[in-house]
C-alpha positions in Angstrom: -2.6 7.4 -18.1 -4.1 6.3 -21.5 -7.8 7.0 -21.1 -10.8 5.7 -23.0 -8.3 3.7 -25.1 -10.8 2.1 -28.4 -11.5 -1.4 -27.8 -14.0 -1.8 -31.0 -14.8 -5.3 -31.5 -17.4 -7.5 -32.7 -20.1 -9.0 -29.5 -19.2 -12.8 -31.1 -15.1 -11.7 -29.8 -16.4 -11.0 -27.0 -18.8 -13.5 -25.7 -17.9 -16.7 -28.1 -20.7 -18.4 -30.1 -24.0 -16.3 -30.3 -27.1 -16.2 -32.6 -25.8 -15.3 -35.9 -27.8 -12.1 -35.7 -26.3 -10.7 -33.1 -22.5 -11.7 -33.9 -21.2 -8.8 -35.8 -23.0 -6.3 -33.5 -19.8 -3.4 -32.7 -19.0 -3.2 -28.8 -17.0 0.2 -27.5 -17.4 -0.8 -24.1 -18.9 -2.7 -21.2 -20.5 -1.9 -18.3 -22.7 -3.3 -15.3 -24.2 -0.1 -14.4 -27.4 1.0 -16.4 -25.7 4.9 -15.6 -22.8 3.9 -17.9 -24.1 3.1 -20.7 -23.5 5.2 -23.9 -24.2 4.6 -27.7 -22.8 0.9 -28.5 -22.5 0.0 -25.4 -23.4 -3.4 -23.3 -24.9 -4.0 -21.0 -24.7 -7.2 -18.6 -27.5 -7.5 -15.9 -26.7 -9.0 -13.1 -28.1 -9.4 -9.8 -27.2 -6.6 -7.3 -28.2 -7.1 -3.8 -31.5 -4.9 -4.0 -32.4 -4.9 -7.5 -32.2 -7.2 -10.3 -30.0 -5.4 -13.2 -32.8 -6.2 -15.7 -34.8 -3.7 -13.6 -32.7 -1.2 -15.1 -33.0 -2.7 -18.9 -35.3 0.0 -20.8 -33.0 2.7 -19.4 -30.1 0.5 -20.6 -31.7 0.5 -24.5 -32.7 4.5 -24.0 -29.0 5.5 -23.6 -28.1 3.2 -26.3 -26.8 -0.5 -25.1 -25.9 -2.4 -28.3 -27.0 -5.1 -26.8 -28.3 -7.0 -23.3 -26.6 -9.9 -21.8 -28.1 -11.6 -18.9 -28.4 -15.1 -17.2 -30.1 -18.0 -18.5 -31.9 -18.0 -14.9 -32.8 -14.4 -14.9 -36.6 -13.9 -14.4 -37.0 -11.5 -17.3 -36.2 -12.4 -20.9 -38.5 -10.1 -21.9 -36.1 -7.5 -23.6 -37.0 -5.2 -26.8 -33.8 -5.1 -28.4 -30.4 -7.5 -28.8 -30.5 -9.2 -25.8 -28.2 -12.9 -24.9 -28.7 -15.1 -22.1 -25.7 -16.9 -21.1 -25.5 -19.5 -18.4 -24.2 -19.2 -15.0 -23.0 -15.0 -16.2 -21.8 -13.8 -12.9 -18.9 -16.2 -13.0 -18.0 -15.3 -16.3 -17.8 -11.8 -16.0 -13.5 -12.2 -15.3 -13.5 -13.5 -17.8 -15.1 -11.0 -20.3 -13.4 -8.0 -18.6 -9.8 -10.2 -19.9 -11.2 -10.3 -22.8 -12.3 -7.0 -23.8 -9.5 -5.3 -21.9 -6.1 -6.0 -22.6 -3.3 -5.7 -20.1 0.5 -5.6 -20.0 1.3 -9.5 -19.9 4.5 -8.7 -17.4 2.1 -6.7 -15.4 2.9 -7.0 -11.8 0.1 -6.8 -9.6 -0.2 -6.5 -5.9 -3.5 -6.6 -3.7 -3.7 -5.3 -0.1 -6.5 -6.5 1.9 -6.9 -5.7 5.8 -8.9 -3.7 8.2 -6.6 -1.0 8.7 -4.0 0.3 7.0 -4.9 -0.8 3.5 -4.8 2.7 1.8 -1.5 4.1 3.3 0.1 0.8 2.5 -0.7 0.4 -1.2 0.3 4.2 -1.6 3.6 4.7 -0.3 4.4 0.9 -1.9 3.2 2.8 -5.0 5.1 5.8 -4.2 8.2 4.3 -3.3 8.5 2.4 -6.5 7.8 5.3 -8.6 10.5 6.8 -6.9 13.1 4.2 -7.4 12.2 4.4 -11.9 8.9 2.3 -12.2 6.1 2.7 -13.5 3.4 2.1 -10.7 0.0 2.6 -10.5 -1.7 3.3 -7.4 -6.5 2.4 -6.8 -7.9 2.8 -3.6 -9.7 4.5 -1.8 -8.0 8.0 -2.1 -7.6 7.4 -5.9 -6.5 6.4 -8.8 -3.2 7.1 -10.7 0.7 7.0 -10.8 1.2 8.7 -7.0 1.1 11.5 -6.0 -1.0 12.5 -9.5 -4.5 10.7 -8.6 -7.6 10.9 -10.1 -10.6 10.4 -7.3 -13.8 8.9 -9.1 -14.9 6.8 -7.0 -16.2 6.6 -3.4 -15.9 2.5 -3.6 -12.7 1.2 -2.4 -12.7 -1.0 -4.9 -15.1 -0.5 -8.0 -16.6 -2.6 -10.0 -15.4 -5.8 -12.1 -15.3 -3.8 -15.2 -14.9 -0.9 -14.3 -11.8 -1.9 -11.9 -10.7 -4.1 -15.1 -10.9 -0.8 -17.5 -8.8 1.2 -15.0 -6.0 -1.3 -14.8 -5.8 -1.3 -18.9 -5.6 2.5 -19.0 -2.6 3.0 -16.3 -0.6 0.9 -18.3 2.0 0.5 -15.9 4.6 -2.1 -15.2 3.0 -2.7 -11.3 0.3 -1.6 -9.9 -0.6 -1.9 -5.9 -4.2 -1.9 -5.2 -6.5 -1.8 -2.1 -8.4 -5.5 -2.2 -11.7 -4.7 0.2 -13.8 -7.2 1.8 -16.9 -6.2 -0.3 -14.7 -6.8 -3.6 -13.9 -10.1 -2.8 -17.3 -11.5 -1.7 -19.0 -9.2 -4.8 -16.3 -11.0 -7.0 -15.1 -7.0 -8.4 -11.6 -8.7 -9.4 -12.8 -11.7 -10.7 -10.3 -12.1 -13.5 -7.5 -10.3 -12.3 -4.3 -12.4 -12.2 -2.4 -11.2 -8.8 1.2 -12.1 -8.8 1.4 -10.9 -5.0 -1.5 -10.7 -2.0 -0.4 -8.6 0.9 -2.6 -9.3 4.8 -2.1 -6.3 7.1 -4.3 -7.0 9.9 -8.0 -8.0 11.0 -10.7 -6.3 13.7 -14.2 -5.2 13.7 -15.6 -3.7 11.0 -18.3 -4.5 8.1 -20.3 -6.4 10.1 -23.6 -4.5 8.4 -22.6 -6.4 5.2 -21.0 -9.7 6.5 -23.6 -10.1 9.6 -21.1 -12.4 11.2 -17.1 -11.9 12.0 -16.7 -15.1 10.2 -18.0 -14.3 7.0 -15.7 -11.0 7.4 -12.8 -13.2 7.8 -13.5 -15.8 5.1 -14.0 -13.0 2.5 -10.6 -11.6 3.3 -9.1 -15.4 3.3 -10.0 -15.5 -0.3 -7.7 -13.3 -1.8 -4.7 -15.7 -0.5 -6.2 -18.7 -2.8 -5.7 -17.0 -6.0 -4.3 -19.2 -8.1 -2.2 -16.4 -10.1 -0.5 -16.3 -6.9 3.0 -16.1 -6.5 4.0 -14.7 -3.0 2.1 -13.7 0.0 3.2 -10.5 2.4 1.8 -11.2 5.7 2.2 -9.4 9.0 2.6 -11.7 11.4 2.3 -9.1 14.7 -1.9 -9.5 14.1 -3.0 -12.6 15.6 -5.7 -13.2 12.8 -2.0 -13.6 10.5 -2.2 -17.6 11.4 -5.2 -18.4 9.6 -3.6 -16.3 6.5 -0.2 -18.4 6.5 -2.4 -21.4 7.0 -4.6 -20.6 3.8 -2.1 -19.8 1.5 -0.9 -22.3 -0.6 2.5 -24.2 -0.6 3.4 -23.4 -3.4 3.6 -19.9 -2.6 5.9 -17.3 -1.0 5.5 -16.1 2.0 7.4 -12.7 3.1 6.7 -12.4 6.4 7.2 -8.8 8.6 7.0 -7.8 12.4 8.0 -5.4 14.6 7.8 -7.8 17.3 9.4 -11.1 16.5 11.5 -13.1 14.2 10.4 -12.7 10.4 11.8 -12.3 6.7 11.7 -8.8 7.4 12.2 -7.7 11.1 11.6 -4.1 12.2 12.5 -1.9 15.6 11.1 1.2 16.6 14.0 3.8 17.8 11.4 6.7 17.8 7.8 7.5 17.2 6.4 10.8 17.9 4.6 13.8 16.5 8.0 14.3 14.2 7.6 11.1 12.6 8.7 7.7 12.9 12.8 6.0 13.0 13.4 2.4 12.7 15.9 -0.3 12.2 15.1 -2.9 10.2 16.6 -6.0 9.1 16.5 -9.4 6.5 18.6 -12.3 6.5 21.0 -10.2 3.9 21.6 -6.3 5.5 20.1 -4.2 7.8 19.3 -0.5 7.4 17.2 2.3 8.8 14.2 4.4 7.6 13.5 7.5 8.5 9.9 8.3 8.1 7.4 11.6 8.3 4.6 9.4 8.7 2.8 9.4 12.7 2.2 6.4 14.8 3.1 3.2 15.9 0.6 2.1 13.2 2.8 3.4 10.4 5.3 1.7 11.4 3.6 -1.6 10.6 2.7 -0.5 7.3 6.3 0.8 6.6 7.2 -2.7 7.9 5.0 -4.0 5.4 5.5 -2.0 2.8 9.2 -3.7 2.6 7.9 -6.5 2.4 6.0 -5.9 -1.0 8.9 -4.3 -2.4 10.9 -6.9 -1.6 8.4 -9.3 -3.0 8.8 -6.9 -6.2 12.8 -7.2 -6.2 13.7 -4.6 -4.2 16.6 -5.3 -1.8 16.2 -4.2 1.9 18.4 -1.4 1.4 17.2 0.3 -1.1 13.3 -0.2 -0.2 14.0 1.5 3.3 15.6 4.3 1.2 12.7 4.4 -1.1 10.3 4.6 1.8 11.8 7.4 3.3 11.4 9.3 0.9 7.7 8.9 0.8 5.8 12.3 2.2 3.1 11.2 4.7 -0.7 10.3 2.7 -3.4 12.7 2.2 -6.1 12.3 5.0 -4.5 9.8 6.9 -2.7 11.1 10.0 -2.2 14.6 8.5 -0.7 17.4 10.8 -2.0 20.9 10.3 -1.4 23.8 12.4 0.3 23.3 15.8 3.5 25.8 16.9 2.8 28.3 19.8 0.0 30.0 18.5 -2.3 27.5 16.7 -3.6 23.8 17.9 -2.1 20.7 16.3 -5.1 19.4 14.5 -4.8 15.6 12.6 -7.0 14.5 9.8 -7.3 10.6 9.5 -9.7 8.4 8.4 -10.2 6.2 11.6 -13.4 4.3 11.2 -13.4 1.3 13.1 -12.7 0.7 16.7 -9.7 -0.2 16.4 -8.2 2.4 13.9 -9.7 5.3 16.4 -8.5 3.8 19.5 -4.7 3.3 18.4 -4.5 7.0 16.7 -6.0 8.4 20.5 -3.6 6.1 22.2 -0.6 7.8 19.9 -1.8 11.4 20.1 -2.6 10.7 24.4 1.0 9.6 24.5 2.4 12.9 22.7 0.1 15.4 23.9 1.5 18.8 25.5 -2.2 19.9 26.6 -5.7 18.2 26.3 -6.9 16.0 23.3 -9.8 16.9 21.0 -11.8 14.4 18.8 -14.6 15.1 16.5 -15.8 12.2 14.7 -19.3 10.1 13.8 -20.6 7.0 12.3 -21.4 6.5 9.1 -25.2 6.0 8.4 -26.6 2.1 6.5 -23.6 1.0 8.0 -22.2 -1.3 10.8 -24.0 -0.6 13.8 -22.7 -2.4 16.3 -19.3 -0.7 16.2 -20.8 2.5 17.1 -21.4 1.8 21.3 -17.8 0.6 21.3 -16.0 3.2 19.5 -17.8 6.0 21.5 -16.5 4.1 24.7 -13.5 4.3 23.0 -13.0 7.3 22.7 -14.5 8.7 26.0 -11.8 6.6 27.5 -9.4 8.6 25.7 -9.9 12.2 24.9 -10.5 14.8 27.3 -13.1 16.9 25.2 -15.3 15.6 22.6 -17.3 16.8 19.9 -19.6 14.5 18.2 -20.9 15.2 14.7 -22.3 13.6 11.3 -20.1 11.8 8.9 -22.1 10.6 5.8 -25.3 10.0 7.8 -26.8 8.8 4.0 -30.5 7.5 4.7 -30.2 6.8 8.5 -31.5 9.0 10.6 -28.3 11.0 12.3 -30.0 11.6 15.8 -30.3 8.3 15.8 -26.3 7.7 14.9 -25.7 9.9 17.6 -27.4 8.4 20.2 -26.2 4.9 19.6 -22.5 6.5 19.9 -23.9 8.1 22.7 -24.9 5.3 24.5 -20.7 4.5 24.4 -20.3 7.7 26.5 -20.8 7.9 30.3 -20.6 10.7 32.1 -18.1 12.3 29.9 -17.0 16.1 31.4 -16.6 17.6 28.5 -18.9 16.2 25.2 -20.7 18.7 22.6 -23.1 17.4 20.4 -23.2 19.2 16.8 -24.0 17.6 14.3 -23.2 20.3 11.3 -19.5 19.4 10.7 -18.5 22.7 9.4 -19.7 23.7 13.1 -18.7 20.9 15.3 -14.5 21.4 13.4 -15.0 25.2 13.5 -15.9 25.2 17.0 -13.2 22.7 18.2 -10.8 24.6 16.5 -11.0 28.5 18.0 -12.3 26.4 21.6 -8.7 25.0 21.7 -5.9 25.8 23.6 -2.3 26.6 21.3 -1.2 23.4 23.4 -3.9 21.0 22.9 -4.4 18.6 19.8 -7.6 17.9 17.7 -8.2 14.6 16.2 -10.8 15.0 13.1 -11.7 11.3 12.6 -13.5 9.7 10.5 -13.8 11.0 7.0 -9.7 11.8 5.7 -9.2 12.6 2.3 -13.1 12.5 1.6 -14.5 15.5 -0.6 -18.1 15.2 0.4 -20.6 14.4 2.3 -23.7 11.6 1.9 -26.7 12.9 3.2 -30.5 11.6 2.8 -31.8 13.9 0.1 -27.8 15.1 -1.5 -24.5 14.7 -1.6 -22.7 17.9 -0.6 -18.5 19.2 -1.0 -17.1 19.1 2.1 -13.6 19.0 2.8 -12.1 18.4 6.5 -9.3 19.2 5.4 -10.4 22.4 4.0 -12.7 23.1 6.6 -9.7 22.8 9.6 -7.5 25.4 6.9 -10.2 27.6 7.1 -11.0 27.2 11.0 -7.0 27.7 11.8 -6.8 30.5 9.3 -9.4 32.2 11.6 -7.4 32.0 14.8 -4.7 34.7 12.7 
């Protein structure tokens, strides 16, 4: 990965026609975050949700911003240094982030947008690929990089427009598979990007704290199909939100589509699925073949499914992809087995968030279960409220004890998290309320039987914790080492 490449040029190369006083001003880099900026930076002021980013200009032209770029409708031209207006700037910035950072112009990129399923999918995709010679970059939410060697900067799934831009140009890979969240596209983060390939894995509740209404959450994810870079579309037809996707995307377009459960350009058929991992057949209109996969639950198999589809979209006959993909190990933090055996509990970190994510990992662990289930999880805090009722009804439906504890409470107040998951929970024979989370895994851990299995949900791969006055380590997945390593 070629980091902090030089991209010296002059402000007029970058924005076009300027006051001649300002033209041969030298830019090293660009940013929309006041925190970024460094000597010869600049700076472009936006509008955030909360703040105005000409709130942050002083502190822009303390660190050293070469200059300040802002729109002609801003309400602050007020600016003791450089400073440009430039009409109508938010839907420019694409365009600037093309300009300043250059890409590989046979760069194949991919975006995976979804509910569920978005992170495993663009990684083994990435994975598998590397595996069969390519370069391929991976940037998600569990990183950044050429997989399995990521870099985790960010706790964005997808960061911003620049920023997003700027890690592209330093990969310089051949492909690169990316997450495509629901807040990039209506924030317009990969404005400017040119997506050969846009890949729907399904659609359920989730975001609603942002989007307000299920609508909006569906329109935003509609827009990454209407790209106009846009050569061919992976959809999973076995979601029933998969019809509007097919009905957005443009005719001019290919569409690959995948199921498990009817006819499609790729067709799959689950053999096996337990707590060994998963075996399929699957099948295109040229050859069949089977894959033979580490990865848990019925929900892997869909984004196995889909997976082959984006390789295929990528060239990759059917053969070979299901080769590639069984190859790939199972992904940090999602659906990861520690423990288990005769003297230890099974215990499986994933990153279930959303109703329907927890729900269908329960529903897979009730199936394979030898004793009782476990789950510890929370809610996150500022964020969708309404999903919390449901998924604690969820859950008591499915798991015989559980724990329930903080995960990234940020500025809300957790007792109150807790008792609107609460309120999902009736009567429940067995529910502990502990909100430390090294307690509430520590204490599910040595309570277990050998036989039973614990579901840590909820937080995955994540390598701290959001809380109102600091951001803390913490590890689940070091936290359950440390717990089993206990029970020796």
């Amino acid at each position: 990965m070629n980091q902090d490449q030089s991209r010296d040029m002059n402000l007029e190369d970058l924005l076009g026609k300027i006051p001649s006083e300002y033209r041969n001003i030298k830019v090293n880099d660009i940013v929309l975050d006041s925190r970024q900026v460094k000597p010869g930076s600049v700076f472009f002021a936006l509008r955030g949700s909360k703040k105005h980013g000409l709130d942050y200009k002083n502190e822009a032209l303390a660190r050293g911003a070469a200059a300040i770029v802002y729109d002609s409708n801003s309400y602050d031209s007020d600016i003791s240094g450089p400073a440009i207006s430039i009409p109508k700037l938010g839907s420019k910035i694409g365009k600037y982030a093309n300009i300043f950072y250059k890409k590989k112009s046979n760069l194949n990129l991919v975006g995976v947008t979804g509910t569920n399923g978005k992170s495993s999918v663009a990684y083994i995709s990435s994975l598998a690929r590397i595996n069969g010679g390519y370069k391929c970059g991976y940037i998600g939410t569990i990183g950044k990089g050429m997989p399995p060697n990521l870099l985790k900067e960010t706790t964005l799934t997808t960061p911003d427009c620049f920023s997003l831009h700027k890690q592209i140009s330093d990969l310089d890979v051949d492909n690169l598979i990316m997450e495509v969240s629901s807040h990039a596209l209506s924030q317009n983060r990969i404005d400017g990007l040119e997506f050969q390939v846009a890949v729907f894995t399904n659609l359920s509740h989730d975001h609603l704290d942002y989007h307000v209404t299920y609508n909006a959450y569906e329109i935003a994810k509609l827009s990454l199909f209407e790209i106009p870079t846009l050569k061919k579309a992976v959809v999973f037809l076995d979601d029933d939100f998969s019809n509007k996707v097919i009905k957005k995307i443009p005719k001019s377009v290919e569409v690959i589509s995948t199921s498990l459960k009817s006819d499609a350009d790729i067709t799959g058929r689950i053999l096996s699925c337990d707590i060994n991992g998963i075996v399929m057949d699957v099948s295109d209109s040229e050859s069949s073949s089977k894959i033979i996969s580490p990865l848990l639950g019925d929900f892997n198999a869909e984004n196995l499914i889909i997976s082959l589809g984006i390789l295929k979209s990528l060239g990759v006959n059917l053969i070979e992809a299901s080769r590639l993909l069984s190859l790939c190990p199972g992904v940090i933090g999602r659906m990861q087995p520690l423990g288990g055996g005769k003297e230890k509990p099974l215990v499986i970190i994933d990153y279930a968030h959303s109703p329907d994510s927890i729900e269908r990992v329960l529903r897979f662990l009730s199936r394979n279960k030898k004793g009782n289930l476990w789950c510890v999880f929370g809610c996150g805090g500022s964020r969708d409220r309404s999903k919390r009722k449901v998924m604690g009804n969820i859950v008591a439906s499915l798991a015989d004890h559980i724990v329930l504890t903080d995960d990234n409470p940020r500025n809300e107040d957790p007792d109150r998290i807790i008792s609107d998951i609460s309120s999902g929970i009736k009567n429940h024979p067995s529910l502990l309320i502990e909100r430390d989370r090294f307690s509430a895994i520590s204490n599910a851990v040595s309570s277990a039987r050998y036989e039973d299995t614990i579901l840590i949900a909820g937080k995955g791969d994540e390598e701290q914790q959001c809380l109102a006055e600091e951001t803390i380590n913490f590890s689940d997945l070091s936290e359950v080492k440390k717990a089993l390593g206990a029970l020796n």
